[in-house]
N, C-alpha and C positions, 0 to 999 in steps of 0.2 A: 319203505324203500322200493322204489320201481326201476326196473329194469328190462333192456329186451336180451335176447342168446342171440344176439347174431355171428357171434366171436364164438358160441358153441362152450364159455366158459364161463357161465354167471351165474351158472348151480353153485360153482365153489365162493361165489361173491355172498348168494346169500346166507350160505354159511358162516361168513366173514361175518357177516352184518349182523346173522345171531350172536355169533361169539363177542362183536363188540356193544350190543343191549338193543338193536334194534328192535322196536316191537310190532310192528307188522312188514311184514314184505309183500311183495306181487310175485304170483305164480299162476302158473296156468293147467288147465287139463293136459295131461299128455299127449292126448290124440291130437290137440291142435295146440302145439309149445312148441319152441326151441326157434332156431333162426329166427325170424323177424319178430316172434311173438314172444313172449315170457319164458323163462323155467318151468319144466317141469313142477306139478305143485304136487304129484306123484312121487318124484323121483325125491322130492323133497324131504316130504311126510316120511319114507321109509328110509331115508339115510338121517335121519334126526332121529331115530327113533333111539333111545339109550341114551342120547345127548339130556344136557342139565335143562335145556330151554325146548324139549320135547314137545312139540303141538299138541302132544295128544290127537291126534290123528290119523285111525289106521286106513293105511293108503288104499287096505284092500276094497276097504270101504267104496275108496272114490273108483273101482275098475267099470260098477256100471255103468256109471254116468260117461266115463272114458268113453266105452262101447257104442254108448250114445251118438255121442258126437263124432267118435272115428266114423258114422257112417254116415253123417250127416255134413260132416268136411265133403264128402266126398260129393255131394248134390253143388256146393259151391266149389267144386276146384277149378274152376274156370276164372276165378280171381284171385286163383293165390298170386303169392309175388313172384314166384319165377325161383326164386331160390332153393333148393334143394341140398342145399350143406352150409353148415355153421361157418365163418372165412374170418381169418384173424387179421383178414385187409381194415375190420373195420375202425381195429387202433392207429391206421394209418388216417384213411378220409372219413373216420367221425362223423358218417350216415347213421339216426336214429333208424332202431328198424322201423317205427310205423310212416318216416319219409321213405327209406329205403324199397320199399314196397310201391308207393307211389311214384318215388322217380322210376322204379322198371317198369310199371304200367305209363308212365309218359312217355318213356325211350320208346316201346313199343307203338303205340298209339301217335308217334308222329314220323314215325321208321328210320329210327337212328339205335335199333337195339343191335346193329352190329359196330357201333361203335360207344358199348354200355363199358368197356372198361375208359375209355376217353371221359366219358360222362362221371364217372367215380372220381378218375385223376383230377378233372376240374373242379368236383366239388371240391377236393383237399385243397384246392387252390384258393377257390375262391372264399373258403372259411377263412384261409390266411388274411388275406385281402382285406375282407372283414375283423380281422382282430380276433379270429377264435374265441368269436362268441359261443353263448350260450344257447344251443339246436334243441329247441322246443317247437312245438306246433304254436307260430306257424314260424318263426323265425329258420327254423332249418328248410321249410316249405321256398321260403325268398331263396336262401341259399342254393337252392338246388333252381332254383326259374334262373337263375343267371349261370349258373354251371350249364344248365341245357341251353340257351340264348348264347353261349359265346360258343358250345362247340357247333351249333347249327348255323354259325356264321364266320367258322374256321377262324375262330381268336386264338392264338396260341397262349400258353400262359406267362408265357414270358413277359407279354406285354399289358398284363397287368402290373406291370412297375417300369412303366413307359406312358409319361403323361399324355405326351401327343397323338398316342394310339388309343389311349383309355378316352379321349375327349374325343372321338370319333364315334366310343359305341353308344348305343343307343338302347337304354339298360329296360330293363322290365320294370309296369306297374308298380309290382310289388317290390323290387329293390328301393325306387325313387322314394313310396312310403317308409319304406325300412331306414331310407337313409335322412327323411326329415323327425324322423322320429315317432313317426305312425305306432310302432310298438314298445317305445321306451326307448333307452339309452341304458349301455351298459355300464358295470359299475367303473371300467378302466377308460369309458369311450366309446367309438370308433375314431379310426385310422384319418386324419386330414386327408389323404390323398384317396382314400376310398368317398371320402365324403365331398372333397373338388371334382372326384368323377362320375360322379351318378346326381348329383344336384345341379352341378353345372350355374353356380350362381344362385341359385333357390333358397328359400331362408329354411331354417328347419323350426320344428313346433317349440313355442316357448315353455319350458319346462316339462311336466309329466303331459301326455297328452289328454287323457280324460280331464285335466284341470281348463281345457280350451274347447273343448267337445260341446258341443249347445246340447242340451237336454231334449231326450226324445219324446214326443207328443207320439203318443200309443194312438190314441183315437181320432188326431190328424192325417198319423199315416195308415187307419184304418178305413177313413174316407178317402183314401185315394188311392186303395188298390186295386178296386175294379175297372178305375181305368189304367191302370195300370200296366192290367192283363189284358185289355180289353173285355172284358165280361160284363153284361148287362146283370148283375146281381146286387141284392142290397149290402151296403157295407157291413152288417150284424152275421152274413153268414163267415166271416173273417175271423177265426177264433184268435184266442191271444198267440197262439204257438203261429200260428200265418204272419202276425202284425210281428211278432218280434226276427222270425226268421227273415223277413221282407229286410230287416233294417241291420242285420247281423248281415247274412247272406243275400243282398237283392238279385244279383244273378242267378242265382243257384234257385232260390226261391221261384221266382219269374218261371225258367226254365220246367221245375218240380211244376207247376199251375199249368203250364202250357200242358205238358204229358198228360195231366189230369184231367184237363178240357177235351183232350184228342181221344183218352182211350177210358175215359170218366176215371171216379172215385175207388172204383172195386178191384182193379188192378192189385192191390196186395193182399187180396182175398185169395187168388189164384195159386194152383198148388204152381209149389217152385219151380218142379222139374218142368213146367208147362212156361213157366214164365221166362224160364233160361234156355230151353233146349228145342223149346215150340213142339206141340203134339205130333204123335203118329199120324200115319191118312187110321181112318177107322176108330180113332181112341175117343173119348167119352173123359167130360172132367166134370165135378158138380161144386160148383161155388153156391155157399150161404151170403144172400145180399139180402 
């Protein structure tokens, strides 16, 4: 059973799940648990302790490793999510927390984080919209590209059950995918009028979509990713984890190759705090290449 705290109540959940035969849960270290990330896997260990379905695991055990990471959270807290307390809003707009995170790094990063409670109301909306589907990566990831797409273009939500106004917008990418059936189809649907408005006429995929998918040529598209990049390199320095992200991820990929080219290979050699916060005048760092 997995789960995030974002609600700040989902220690008592997988209590529930022990009491009902569950047999493994998801929990996390203390030092980095709770809101966007997992339960305590501490807080766990030691409230089970006396129960019939006991882990056998004394919690005190895990306080070093705790120590560990409470001090190494702190080298990354320039990407935490922004949240700071558990919010029971999440039973309302049904943001996973590993999107939740991601959508306040988007609000920020395109500067609409003063209007992040707008952003939360429209995602409740636009789940509706959608049929209250099921938000998994990446299906909640769509949901939230058009939650932020209608309030950066002042859509009210009302008109999302207003065809005339819904056949004006001009949906994301990844909705269009979502709505030909890029990622499946749920088991109730979606919505006609979700699907007249984001296809606009467009056929969606015939059946599962992996059954229409052409099959991937690995070492076709390992010849052609040097020009890709533009790199004058033989296709053989292409390892398999290059060829499969190129065709999973091609942007992201591309982008990752580009950095690589600019600042080379040894970039994650370098100590962190160097790599995140850029050195003192006078500091000294020693990389193994």
């Amino acid at each position: 059973f997995h789960t995030h705290n974002t609600s700040s109540a989902q220690l008592a959940t997988l209590h529930a799940m022990a009491n009902a035969g569950c047999d493994i849960v998801d929990a996390c270290m203390a030092s980095v648990a709770d809101t966007t990330s997992q339960p305590s896997l501490n807080a766990f260990c030691a409230t089970m302790q006396g129960h019939p379905r006991d882990p056998q695991i004394d919690y005190k055990t895990l306080e070093p490793l705790d120590n560990y990471w409470m001090r190494l959270r702190e080298v990354y807290s320039v990407y935490e999510s922004g949240m700071l307390a558990g919010s029971a809003s999440v039973y309302h707009h049904q943001i996973p927390g590993g999107q939740y995170s991601n959508l306040f790094a988007q609000c920020k990063a395109i500067g609409i984080m003063h209007r992040w409670e707008e952003c939360i109301d429209m995602y409740h909306e636009v789940n509706k919209f959608c049929g209250d589907i099921v938000k998994v990566t990446p299906s909640s990831k769509v949901v939230g590209d058009m939650a932020l797409m209608l309030v950066l273009s002042n859509v009210h939500p009302q008109s999302l059950s207003d065809p005339e106004r819904l056949a004006k917008i001009r949906w994301p990418a990844s909705a269009v995918d979502m709505a030909k059936g890029g990622l499946g189809t749920p088991h109730h649907g979606f919505p006609q009028v979700m699907l007249d408005a984001i296809l606009k006429g467009k056929s969606r995929y015939p059946g599962r979509p992996g059954e229409s998918l052409e099959p991937a040529n690995f070492e076709q598209v390992r010849a052609g990713l040097a020009d890709n990049i533009k790199q004058d390199v033989p296709s053989s320095s292409f390892t398999d984890e290059d060829v499969i992200s190129a065709i999973l991820y091609p942007a992201v990929w591309k982008d990752y190759k580009k950095h690589e080219q600019t600042y080379s290979n040894q970039v994650p050699w370098m100590p962190t705090p160097s790599f995140i916060y850029g050195m003192e005048i006078g500091e000294e760092i020693e990389m193994a290449l």
